[in-house]
Backbone as CSV, one residue per row, in Angstrom:
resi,resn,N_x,N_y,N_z,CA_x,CA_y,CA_z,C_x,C_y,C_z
1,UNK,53.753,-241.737,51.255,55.091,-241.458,51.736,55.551,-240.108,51.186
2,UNK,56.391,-239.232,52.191,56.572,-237.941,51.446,58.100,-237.916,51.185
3,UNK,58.158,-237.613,49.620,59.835,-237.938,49.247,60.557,-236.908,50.006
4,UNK,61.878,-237.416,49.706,63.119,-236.537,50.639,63.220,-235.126,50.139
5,UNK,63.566,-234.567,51.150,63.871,-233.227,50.365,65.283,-232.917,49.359
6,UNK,65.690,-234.313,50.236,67.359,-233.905,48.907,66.695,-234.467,47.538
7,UNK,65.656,-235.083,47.643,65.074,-235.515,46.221,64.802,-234.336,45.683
8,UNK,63.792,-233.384,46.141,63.359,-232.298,45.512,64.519,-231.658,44.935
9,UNK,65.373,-231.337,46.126,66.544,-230.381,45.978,67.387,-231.047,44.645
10,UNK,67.382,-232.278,44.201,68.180,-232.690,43.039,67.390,-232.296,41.906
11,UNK,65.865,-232.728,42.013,64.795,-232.311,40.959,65.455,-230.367,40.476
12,UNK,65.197,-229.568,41.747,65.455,-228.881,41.127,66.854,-227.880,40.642
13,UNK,67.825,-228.488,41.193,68.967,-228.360,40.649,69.699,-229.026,39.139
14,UNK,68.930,-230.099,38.745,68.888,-229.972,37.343,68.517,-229.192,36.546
15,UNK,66.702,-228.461,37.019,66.174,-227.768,35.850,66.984,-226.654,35.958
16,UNK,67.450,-226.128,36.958,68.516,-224.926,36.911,69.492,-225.043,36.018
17,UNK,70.147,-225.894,36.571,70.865,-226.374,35.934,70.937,-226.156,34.321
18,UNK,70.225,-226.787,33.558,69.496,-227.001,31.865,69.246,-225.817,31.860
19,UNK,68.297,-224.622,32.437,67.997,-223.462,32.669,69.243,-222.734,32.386
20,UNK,70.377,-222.754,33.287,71.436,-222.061,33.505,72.382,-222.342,32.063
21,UNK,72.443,-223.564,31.892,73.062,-223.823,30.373,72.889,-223.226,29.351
22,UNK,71.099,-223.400,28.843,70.717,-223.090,27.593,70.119,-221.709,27.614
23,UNK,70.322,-220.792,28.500,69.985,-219.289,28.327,70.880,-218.654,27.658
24,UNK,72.673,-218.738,27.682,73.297,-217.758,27.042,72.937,-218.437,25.607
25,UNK,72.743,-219.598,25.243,72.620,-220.263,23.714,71.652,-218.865,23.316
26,UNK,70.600,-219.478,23.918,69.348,-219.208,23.511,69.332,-217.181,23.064
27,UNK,69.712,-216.945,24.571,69.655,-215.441,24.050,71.075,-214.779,23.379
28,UNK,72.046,-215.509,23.162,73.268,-215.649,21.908,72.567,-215.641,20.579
29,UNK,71.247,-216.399,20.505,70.625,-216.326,18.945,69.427,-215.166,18.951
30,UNK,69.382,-214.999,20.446,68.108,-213.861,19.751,68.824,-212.059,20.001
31,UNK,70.164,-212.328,20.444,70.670,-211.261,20.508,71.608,-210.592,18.948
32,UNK,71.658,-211.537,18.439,72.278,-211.757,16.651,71.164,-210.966,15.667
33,UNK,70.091,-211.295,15.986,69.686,-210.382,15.479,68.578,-209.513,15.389
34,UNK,68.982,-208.970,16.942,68.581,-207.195,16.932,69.801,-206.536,17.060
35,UNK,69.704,-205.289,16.051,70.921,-204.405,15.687,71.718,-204.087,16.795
36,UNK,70.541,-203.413,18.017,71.302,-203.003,19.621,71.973,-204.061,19.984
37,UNK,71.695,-205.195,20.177,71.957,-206.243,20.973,73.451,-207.235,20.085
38,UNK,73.351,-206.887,18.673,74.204,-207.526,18.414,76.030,-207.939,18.479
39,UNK,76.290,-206.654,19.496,77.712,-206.652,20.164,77.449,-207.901,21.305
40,UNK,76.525,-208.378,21.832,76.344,-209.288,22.842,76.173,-210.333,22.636
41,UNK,76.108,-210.840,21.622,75.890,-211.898,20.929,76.974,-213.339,20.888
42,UNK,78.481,-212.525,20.644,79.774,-213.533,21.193,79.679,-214.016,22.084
43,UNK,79.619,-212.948,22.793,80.382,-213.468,24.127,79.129,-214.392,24.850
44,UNK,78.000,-214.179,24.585,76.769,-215.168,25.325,77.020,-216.405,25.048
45,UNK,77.017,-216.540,23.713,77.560,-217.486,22.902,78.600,-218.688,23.239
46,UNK,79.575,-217.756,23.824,81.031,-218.349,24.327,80.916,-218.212,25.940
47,UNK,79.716,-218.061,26.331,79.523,-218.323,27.915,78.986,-220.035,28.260
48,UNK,78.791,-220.538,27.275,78.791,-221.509,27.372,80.293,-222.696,27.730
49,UNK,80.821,-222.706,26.207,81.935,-223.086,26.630,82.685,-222.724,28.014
50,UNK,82.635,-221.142,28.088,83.817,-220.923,29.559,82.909,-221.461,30.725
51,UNK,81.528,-221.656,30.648,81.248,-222.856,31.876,81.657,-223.877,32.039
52,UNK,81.967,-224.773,30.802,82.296,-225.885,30.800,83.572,-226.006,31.059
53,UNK,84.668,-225.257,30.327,85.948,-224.832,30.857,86.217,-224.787,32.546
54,UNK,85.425,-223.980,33.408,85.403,-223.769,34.267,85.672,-225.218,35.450
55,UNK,83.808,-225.774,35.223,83.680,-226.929,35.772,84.481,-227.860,35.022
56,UNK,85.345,-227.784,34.389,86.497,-229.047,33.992,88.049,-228.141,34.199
57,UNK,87.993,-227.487,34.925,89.654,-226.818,35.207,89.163,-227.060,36.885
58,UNK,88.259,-226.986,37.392,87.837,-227.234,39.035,87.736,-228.733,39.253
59,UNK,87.300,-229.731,38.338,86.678,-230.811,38.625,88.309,-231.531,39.376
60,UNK,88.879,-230.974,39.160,90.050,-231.740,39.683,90.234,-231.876,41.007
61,UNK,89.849,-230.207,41.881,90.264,-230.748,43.037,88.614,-231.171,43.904
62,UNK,87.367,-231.552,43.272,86.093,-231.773,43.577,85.501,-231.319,42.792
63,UNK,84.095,-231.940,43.005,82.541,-231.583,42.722,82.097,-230.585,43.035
64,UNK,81.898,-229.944,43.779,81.669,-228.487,45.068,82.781,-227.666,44.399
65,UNK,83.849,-227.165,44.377,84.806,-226.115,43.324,84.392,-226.430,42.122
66,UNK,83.774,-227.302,41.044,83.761,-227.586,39.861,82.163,-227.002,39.779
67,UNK,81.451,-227.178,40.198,79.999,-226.065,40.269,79.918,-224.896,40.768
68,UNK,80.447,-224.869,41.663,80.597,-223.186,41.916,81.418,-222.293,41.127
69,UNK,82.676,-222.786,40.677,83.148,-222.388,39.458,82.380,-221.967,37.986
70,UNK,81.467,-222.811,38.087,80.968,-222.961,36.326,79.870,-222.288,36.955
71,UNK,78.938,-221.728,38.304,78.347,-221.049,38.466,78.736,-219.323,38.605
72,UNK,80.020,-219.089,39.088,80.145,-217.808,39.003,80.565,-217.799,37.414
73,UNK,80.881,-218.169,36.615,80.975,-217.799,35.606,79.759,-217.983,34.926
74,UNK,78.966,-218.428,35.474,77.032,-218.073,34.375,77.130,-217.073,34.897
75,UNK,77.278,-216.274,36.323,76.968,-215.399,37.148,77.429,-214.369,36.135
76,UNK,79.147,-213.881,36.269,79.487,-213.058,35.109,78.646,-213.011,33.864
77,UNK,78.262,-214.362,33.301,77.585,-213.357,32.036,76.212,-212.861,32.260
78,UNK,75.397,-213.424,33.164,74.370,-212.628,33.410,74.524,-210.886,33.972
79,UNK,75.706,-210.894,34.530,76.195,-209.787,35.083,76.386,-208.829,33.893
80,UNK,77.132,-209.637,33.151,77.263,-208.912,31.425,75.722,-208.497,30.553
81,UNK,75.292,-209.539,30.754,73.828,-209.281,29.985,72.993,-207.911,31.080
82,UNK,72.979,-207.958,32.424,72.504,-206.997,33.180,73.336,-205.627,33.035
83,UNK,74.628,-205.454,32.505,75.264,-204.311,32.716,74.489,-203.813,30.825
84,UNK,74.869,-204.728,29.662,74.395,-204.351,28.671,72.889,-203.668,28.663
85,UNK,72.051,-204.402,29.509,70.479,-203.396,29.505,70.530,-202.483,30.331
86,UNK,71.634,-202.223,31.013,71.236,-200.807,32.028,71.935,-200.079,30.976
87,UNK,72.873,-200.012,30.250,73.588,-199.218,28.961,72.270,-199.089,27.849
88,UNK,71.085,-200.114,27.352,70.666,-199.760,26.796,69.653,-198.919,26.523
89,UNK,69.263,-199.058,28.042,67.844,-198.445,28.819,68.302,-197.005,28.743
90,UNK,69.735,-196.679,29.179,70.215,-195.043,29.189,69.772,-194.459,28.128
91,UNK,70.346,-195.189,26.995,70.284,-194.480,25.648,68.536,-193.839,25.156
92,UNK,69.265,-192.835,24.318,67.756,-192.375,24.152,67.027,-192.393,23.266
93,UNK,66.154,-192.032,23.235,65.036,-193.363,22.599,64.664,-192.335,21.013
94,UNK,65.152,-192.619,20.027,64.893,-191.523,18.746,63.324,-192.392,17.667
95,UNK,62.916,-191.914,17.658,61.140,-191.372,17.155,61.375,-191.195,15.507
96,UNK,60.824,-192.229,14.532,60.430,-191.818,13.001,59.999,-190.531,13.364
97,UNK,60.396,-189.490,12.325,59.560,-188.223,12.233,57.785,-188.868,11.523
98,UNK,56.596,-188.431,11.749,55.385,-188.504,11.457,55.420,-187.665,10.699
99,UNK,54.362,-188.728,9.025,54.379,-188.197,7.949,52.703,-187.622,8.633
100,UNK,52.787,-186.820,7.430,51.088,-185.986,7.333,49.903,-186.697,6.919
């Protein structure tokens, strides 16, 4: 028997899901500590909570506004994390002087 596709489609809207959650954690701790990266570190951090904020200030008037909500706001911080590496990529790149 071949399962439903809304089966799949739930399969993989969880791992997104978990995916979408535990990335600002995750790169909140590995952005702490490298020196460049460590202005980015809060706010990844606290992209968590304002998802959850989100999907619980929407859940009121539905399900459908309460995910799309807590999705444009992962959206923003990835947007944040993408604007921070095009700022870091600019910068220019300084070289130990070579001993003899």
């Amino acid at each position: 028997m071949v399962p439903c596709v809304s089966s799949s489609h739930k399969v993989e809207s969880g791992i997104s899901a978990a995916a979408l959650v535990l990335a600002p954690v995750l790169f909140a701790l590995a952005f702490r500590r490298n020196p460049d990266w460590r202005g980015a570190w809060l706010p990844s951090l606290l992209a968590l909570p304002a998802i959850i904020a989100a999907n619980v200030a929407f859940s009121a008037v539905g399900d459908g506004p309460a995910t799309r909500a807590g999705t444009v706001v992962a959206f923003v911080w990835i947007a944040f994390v993408g604007e921070w590496l095009l700022r870091e990529s600019s910068r220019p790149v300084t070289t130990a002087p070579r001993s003899p």
